[in-house]
N, C-alpha and C positions, 0 to 999 in steps of 0.2 A: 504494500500500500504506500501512497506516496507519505515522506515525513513532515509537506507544509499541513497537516491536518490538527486546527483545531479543536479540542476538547467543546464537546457542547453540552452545557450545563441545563438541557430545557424540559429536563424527567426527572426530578426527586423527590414529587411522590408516584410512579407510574405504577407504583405497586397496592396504593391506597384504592378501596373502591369508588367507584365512583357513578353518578348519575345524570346524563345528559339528555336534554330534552330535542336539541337540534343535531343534522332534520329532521330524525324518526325520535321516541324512546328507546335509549341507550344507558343498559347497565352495564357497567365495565367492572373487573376485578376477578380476582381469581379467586375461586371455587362458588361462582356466582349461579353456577349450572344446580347447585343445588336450591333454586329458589324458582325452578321450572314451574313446578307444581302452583303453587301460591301464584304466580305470575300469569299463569293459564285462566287459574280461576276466575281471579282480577277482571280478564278479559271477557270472564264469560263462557269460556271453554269449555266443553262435555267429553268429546269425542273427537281429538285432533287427531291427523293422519300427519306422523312421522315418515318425514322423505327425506333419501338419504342417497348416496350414490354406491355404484357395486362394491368400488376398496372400503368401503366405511365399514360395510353393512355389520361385520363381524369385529367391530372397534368396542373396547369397553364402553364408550363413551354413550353409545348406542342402549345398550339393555341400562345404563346409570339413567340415563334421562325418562326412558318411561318407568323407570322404579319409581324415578321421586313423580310423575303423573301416576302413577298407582297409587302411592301413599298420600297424594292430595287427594283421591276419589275418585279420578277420571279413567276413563279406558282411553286406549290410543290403540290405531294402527302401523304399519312400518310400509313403505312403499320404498325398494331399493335397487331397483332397477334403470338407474339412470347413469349414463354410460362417461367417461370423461371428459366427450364432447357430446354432448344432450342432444336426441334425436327427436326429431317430430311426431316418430312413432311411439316414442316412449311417454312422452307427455299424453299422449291419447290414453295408452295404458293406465296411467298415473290418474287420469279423470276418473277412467271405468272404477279406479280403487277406490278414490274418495265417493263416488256415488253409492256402489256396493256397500261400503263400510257406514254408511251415512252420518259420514265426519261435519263433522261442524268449523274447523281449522283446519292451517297446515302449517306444522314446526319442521323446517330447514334445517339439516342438520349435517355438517360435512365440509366436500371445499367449493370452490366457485361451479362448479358441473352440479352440483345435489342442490346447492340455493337457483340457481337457475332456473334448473327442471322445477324447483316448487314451485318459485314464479310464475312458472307456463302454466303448471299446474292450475294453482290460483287461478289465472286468467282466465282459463277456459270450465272450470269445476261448477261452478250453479249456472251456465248458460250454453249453447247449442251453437254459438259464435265460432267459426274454423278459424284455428290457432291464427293463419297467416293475417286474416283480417287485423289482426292487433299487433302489424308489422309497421314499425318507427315510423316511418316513413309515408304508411296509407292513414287515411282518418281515422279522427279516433273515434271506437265502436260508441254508439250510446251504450247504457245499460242502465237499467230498469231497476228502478228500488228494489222490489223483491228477486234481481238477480244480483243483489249487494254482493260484491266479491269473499270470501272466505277470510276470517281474523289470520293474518300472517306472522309470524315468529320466526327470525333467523337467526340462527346461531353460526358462528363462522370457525369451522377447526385447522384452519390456516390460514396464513396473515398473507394473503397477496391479490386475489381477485377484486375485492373492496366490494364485492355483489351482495354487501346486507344490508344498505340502507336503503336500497330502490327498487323499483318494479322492474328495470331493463333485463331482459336478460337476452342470450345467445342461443339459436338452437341452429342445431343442422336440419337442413331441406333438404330430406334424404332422396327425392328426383332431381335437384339441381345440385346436389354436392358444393354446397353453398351456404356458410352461416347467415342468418339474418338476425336482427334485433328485435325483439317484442316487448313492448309493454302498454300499459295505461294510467295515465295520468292519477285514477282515483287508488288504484292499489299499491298502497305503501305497508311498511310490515309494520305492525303494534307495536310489534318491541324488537330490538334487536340486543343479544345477550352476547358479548363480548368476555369472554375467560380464559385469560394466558393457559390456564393450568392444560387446559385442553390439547395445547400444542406441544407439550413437554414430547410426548412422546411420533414427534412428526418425524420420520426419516431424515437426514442430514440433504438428500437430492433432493427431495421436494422441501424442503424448506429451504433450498437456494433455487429453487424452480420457481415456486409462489413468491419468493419474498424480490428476488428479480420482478418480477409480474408486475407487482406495485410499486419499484422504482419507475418502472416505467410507463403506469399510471401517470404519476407524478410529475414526471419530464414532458410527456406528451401532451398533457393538460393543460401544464401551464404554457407552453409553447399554441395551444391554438391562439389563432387572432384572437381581438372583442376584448373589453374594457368588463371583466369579470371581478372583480375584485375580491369577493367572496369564494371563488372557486381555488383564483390564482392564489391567496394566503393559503386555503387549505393542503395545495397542492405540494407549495415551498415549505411549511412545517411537515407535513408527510414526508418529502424527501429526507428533511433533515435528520427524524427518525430512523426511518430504513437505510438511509447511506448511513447512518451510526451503527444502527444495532443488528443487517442482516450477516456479515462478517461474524457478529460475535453467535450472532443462535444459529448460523451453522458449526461454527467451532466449540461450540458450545453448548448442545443441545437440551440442557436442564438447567441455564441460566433462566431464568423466570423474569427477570428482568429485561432481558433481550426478547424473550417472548411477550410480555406489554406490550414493547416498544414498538415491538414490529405487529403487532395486532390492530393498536391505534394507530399506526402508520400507515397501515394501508388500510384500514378505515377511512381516514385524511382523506387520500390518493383517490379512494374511488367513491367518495363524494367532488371531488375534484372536476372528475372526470365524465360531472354532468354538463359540463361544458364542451366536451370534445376528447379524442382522441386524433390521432394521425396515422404514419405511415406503415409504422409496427406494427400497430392492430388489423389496417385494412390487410399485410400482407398473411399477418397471421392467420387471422381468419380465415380467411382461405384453403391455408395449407395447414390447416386443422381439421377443418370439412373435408378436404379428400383427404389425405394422408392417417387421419387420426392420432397428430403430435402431440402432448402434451402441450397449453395453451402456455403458460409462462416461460417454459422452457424456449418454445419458440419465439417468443418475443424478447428472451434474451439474448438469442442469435442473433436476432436479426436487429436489433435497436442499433449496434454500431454504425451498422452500414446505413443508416437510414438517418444519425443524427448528424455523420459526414454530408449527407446530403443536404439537411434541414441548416442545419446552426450558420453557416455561414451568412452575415446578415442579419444575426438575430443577436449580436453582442451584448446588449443590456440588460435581456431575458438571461442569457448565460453566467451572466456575471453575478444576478440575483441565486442564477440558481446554484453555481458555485459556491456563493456566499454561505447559501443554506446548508450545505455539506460541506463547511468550515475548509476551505481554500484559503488561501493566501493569492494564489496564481489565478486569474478568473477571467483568463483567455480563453476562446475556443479550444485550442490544442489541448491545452492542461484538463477542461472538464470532461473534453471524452477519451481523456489519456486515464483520469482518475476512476471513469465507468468502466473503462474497459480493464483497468484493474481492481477492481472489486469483480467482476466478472470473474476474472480470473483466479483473483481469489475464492471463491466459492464453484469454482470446478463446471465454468461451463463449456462446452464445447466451440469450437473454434469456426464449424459450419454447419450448416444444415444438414450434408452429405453424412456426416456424422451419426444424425436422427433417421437416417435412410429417406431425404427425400431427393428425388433424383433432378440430375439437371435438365433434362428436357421436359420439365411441369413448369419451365419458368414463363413462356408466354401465354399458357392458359392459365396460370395462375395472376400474371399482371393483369388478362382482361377480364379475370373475375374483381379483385381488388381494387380498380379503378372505379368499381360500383358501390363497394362499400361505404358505408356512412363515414366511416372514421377517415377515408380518404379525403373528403369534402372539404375537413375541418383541419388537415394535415397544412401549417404554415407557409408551403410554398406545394404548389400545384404542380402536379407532374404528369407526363404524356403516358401510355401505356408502353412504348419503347424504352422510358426514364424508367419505369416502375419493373419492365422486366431484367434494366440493368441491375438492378437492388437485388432482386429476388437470385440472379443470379451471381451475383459476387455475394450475397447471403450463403449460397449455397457450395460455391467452391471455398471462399474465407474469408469471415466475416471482419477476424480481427487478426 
């Protein structure tokens, strides 16, 4: 790691609990998972459907959480068949379960793939509305008092997607092999339950998978255009977090400390990032939908090559964000000389080819990518010939 870094003194209480109201209800602290039960009821809850993704399904964390909804009085079901990139067919499934089960909620439980799919869930669970209609980009559906969306509860067991404060989510469109975005406006979660403790025992690769993820939230957010000021603070204290503390809770996997940090961190980031993303995203998406990569992972391949493309030009946005991950040096060169060593230090791969995606997906992958939303909102505009140069110097070497 570089040696002009820094000490940043801006977490000493990160381990105190805590209780935030914006933008969703937000409890934060560790061992807060045991206050599910109480917090269900609060809402109202009888009969929630636990959804979870397929690696979760068999996690302690899983049979803890419907204890303590047993021990409040409620029954719950388990819905865990959603895949690491969330398929449209599965969400369909996920509906048939909550009508079946005749759930009254849906508690999120897992990493950005399992909140997701709840998402979609939700969206479509008390109405007859086809998933796609509630795509970003198409109007938005009415929906009927008595087709009021389902009380939503996220819980997040990794610090990198930031998918718990908002209704957006990703799914693949298993006919176009093509992710798209879905949500609505009125379905936000009731509460969202944020607990380090949760992540203590997260793998060392996926928590420099996810916790990459939300650096580059972070960076990407704050870099779209638009006079944001609410998004752009959150984006630059997120960073500040995760460039501190993703180093140490890969090195460190039962620091609890570096587990806050990076929980609220990419919290931050992906409130952040109601503002936009960019070029990462639109190419990842893609090459997640067909390939089926790991979503972080691949957006830390690819971020290098994409912010050689972006930053030049964008000097005073860099130099903030420098700031924020305790530089001294807050030139271009130095901040994605310092990214790409934290990359490095936490064990990422050097290209795509890596991950097995091969190099002749790069120009059906550029003219799918140039469709995505997050390209839109990407600081400098690029042709599908520019976007297949990325994809592929992403894919022979990134860094």
């Amino acid at each position: 790691m570089p040696s002009d870094r820094r000490d940043l003194s801006i977490d000493t209480d990160i381990l105190q609990p805590q209780d935030w109201s914006f933008p969703v209800p937000i409890a934060y602290g560790p061992g807060r998972l045991a206050e599910i039960g109480r917090k269900s009821v609060e809402l109202g809850l009888l009969n929630p459907l636990v959804v979870t993704d397929r690696g979760s399904r068999d996690l302690p964390f899983i049979a803890a959480l419907q204890g303590y909804l047993a021990q409040a009085g409620l029954k719950s079901g388990l819905f865990n068949e959603i895949s690491p990139n969330p398929r449209d067919d599965e969400i369909g499934a996920g509906r048939a379960a909550f009508r079946a089960g005749g759930h009254d909620g849906i508690i999120a439980i897992g990493g950005g793939s399992a909140i997701d799919g709840a998402k979609s869930i939700g969206l479509t669970a008390h109405n007859d509305i086809e998933l796609w209609a509630f795509e970003y980009e198409q109007p938005v559906p009415e929906i009927s008092n008595d087709q009021a969306f389902p009380k939503l509860i996220t819980i997040p067991t990794t610090a990198g997607t930031g998918a718990e404060t908002e209704s957006t989510a990703m799914v693949t469109d298993t006919t176009k092999a093509m992710k798209f975005c879905v949500w609505h406006p009125e379905l936000k979660p009731s509460l969202t339950l944020l607990d380090p403790e949760l992540i203590l025992g997260l793998p060392q690769h996926l928590t420099a998978w996810t916790g990459a993820d939300a650096m580059t939230h972070a960076i990407e957010a704050y870099l779209v255009p638009g006079f944001h000021p609410l998004c752009d603070g959150l984006a630059l204290e997120g960073l500040a977090l995760v460039s501190k503390w993703l180093p140490i809770a890969v090195r460190e996997p039962l620091n609890l400390q570096a587990r806050g940090g990076m929980l609220v961190g990419s919290c931050l980031a992906g409130v952040a990032f109601l503002k936009g993303l960019g070029m990462v995203h639109a190419i990842s998406h893609m090459i997640g939908a067909e390939f089926d990569t790991q979503h972080g992972l691949t957006n830390a391949v690819v971020l290098p090559v994409v912010l050689r493309f972006n930053l030049p030009g964008q000097e005073p946005k860099v130099q903030r964000m420098a700031q924020a991950m305790g530089l001294k040096d807050t030139s271009v060169t130095a901040f994605i000389a310092h990214v790409e060593a934290i990359l490095d230090e936490i064990s990422i791969p050097k290209a795509l080819s890596k991950i097995d995606v091969p190099l002749d997906c790069a120009q059906r992958i550029a003219e799918k990518a140039i469709l995505d939303m997050a390209a839109g909102t990407n600081p400098r505009q690029a042709t599908v010939a520019e976007i297949r140069a990325l994809v592929q110097e992403a894919i022979i070497k990134a860094r």
